[in-house]
N, C-alpha and C positions, 0 to 999 in steps of 0.2 A: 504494500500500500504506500501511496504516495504521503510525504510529510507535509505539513504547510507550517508556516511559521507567521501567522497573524495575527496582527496588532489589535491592542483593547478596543482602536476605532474605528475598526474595519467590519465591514457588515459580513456575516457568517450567514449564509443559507446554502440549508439540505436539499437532496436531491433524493426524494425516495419512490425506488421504482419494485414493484410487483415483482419477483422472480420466481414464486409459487410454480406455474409452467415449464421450467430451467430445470430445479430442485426437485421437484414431486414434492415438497414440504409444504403442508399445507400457512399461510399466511407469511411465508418467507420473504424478507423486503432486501435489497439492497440501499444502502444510506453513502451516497459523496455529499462531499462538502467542498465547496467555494466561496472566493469575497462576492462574486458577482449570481444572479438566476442562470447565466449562459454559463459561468466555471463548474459551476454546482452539476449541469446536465452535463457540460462536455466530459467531465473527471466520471460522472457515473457510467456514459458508453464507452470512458478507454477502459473502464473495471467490467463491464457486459463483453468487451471486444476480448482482453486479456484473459480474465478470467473464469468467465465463460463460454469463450470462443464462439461467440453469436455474432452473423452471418448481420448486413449494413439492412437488411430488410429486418430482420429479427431483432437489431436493437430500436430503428425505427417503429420498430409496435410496442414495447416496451415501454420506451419514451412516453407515447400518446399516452399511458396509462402512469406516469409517472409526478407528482405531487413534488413543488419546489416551496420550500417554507422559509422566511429568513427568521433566523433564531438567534443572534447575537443581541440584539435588544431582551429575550426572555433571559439568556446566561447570563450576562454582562454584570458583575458584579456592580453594586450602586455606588454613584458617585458622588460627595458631597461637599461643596464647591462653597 
């Protein structure tokens, strides 16, 4: 897995995509993370491409079922200024 190293002001959103069909596990999700909605998706098809070796059709359906959330505002420890 890839590392990132982002700052407290950097906006953090997940990329969470269905792989229940991949796995045969039932509710099995795969979770990337990016600063940006487009880092978040792209890091999740090189982890479908890599690590699942799915086919540019197969992560493209994927995707369309895939849920992007920015989450660095709910972590973010509180700041008091």
């Amino acid at each position: 897995m890839v590392g990132q190293n982002l700052q407290r002001e950097d906006p953090l959103y997940t990329c969470t995509v269905p792989i229940e069909t991949l796995t045969g596990r039932l509710e099995e999700e795969l979770v990337a993370f990016g600063a940006s909605e487009r880092a978040a998706r792209e890091q999740a098809a090189i982890l479908l491409a890599d690590h699942y070796q799915c086919s540019a059709d197969q992560i493209r359906q994927l995707m369309q079922q895939a849920a992007v959330v920015l989450v660095a505002p709910w972590c973010a420890p509180p700041t008091f200024d």
